[in-house]
N, C-alpha and C positions, 0 to 999 in steps of 0.2 A: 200270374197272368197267363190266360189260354193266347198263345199266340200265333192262332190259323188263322184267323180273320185276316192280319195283314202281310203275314204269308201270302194267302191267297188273293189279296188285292194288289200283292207285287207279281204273282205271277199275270193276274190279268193286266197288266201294265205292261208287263216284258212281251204278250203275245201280242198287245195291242202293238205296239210297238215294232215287234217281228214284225207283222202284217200289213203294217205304214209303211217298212223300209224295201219290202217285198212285192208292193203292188200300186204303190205308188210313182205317178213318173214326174213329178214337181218336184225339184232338188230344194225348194225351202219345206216342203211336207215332209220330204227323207229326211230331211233336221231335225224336225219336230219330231218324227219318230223317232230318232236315235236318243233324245232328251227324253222322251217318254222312257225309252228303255234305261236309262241313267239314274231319273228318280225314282225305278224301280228297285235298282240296286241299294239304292239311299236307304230305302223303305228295310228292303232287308239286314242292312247295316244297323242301322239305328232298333229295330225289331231283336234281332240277335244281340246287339248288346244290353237294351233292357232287360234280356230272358236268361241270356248264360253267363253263370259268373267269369269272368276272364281274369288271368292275371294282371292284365293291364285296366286301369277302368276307364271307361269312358272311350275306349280303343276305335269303335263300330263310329260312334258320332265324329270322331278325328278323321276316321275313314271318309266318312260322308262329307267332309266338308273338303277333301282332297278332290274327290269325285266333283263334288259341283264348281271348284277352280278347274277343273280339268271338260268341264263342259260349257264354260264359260269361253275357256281357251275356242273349243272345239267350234262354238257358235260364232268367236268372232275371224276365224280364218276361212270356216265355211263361210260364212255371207260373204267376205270379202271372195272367194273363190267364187260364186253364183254371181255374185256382182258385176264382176267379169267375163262371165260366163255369158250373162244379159247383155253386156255392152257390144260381144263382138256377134252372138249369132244371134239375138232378140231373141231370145226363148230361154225358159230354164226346167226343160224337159228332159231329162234324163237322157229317153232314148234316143237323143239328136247327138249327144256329146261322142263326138268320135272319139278312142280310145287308141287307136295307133294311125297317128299321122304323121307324114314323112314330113323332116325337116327341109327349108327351100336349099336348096344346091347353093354353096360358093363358086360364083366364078375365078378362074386360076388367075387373072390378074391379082385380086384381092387377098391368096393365101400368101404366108411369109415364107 
């Protein structure tokens, strides 16, 4: 089996992918990008182990199925983090999410 074909539809997957996570500002579109780039890797897992013998068989598909548990994970702690992201600032715009903000002050009555 020639296999550039899906080589080559994982690389256009991975730049798709780059390209969603890079100029996108919708933090649920950044997801879907990074899930694009995930099934891309699948793609080459599964590709690579049909093509080269390995000593382990079947290694690339065990891989892939690691990958899509761990994108699974990845999809339900992100929505839960956008979730709440929407609830306090009504928006789920990337460029809005402050990145270093101070915590509010204790007052000295309240420290032990």
């Amino acid at each position: 089996m020639r296999p550039v074909i899906p080589y080559v539809t994982a690389a256009l997957l991975f730049g798709l992918g780059v390209y969603g996570v890079l100029r996108r500002r919708n933090a649920v579109l950044v997801l879907m990008a990074v899930e694009l780039m995930l099934n891309a890797v699948n793609l080459v897992l599964v590709t690579a182990d049909t093509t080269v013998r390995a000593a382990l068989p079947h290694s690339g598909q065990v891989f892939a199925l690691f990958v899509i548990v761990l994108a699974a994970a990845e999809i339900g702690v992100g929505l839960a983090i956008v979730l709440q992201l929407y609830r306090l600032r009504a928006s789920v715009t990337v460029d809005d999410v402050p990145l270093t903000e101070r915590a509010p002050a204790i007052p000295d009555e309240v420290r032990p």
